[in-house]
C-alpha positions in Angstrom: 0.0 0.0 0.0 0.9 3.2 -0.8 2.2 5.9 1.9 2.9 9.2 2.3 4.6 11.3 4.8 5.2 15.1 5.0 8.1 16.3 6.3 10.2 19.7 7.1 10.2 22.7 9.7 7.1 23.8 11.6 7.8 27.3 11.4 9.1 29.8 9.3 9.8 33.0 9.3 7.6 36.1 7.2 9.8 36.5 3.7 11.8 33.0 4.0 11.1 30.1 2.3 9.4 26.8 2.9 10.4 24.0 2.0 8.5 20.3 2.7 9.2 17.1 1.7 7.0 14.1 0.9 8.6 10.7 1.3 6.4 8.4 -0.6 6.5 4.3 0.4 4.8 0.9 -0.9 5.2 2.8 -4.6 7.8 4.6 -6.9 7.0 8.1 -7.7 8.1 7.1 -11.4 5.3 4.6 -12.1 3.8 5.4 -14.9 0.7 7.6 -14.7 1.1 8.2 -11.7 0.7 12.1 -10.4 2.3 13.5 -6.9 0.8 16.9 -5.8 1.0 19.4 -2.8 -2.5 20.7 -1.2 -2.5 22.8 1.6 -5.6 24.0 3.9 -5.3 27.9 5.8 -7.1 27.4 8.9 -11.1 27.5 8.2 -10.8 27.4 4.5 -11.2 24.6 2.0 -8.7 22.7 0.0 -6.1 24.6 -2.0 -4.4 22.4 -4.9 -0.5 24.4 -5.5 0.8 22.0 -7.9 2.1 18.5 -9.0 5.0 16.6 -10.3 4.0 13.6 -12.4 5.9 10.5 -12.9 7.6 11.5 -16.3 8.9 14.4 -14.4 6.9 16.8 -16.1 5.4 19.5 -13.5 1.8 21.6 -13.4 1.0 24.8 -11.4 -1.1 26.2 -10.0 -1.7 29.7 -11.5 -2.5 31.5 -8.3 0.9 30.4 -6.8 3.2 29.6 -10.2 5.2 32.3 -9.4 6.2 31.4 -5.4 6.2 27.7 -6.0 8.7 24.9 -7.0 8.4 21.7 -6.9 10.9 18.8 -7.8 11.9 15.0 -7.1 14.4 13.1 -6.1 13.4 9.4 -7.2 16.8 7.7 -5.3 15.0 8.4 -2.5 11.4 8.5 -3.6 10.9 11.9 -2.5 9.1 15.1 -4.0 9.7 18.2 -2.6 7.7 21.6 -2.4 9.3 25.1 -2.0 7.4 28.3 -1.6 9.1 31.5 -2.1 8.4 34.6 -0.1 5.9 33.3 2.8 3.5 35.9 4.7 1.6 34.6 7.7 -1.4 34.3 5.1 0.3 30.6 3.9 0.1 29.4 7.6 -1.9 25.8 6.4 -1.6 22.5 6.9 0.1 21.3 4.0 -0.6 18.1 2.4 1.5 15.6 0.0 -0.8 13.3 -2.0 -0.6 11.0 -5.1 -2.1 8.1 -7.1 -3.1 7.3 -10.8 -4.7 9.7 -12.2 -5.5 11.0 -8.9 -5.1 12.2 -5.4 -6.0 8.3 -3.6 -3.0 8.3 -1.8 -3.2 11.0 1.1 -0.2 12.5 4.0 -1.2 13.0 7.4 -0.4 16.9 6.4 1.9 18.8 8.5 1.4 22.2 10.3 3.5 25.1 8.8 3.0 28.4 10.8 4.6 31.6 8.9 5.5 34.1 11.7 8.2 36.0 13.1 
């Protein structure tokens, strides 16, 4: 069965950047079809989709946060990472790592990222 974990600091500063990674077991994050994205949720606000890495490699953004976010692999370890560039306390969320084929059935526990100084 496939697993995902989130990973990274708890806390970051207002104008740094954060940086999470997912470390995904019981699967490799090249299987074909397969598609690896990053959700986060602000406190009392739905869902927010940032963006996704797919098995080829090939990435997709989301166009509200394309310009702060990056997001790459490293498939020795079986890891996808997320950066986001220039945090305000406005992307304090829990933040999410989920996968699967053709869709998000493989979910993270999410991990609490607070952006303040």
């Amino acid at each position: 069965q496939v697993q995902l974990q989130e990973s990274g600091p708890g806390l970051v500063k207002p104008s740094q950047t954060l940086s999470l990674t997912c470390t995904v077991s019981g699967g490799s994050i090249t299987t074909n079809y397969y598609y690896w994205s990053w959700i986060r949720q602000a406190p009392g606000k739905g869902l927010e989709w940032m963006g996704a890495i797919a098995y080829s490699g090939s990435l997709y953004d989301s166009p509200s946060l394309k310009s702060r976010t990056s997001i790459s692999r490293d498939t020795a370890k079986n890891q996808f990472t997320l950066q986001l560039s220039s945090v305000t306390p406005e992307d304090t969320a829990v933040y999410y790592c989920a996968g699967g084929h053709y869709a998000m059935n493989y979910w993270g526990k999410g991990t609490l990222v607070t952006v303040s100084s």
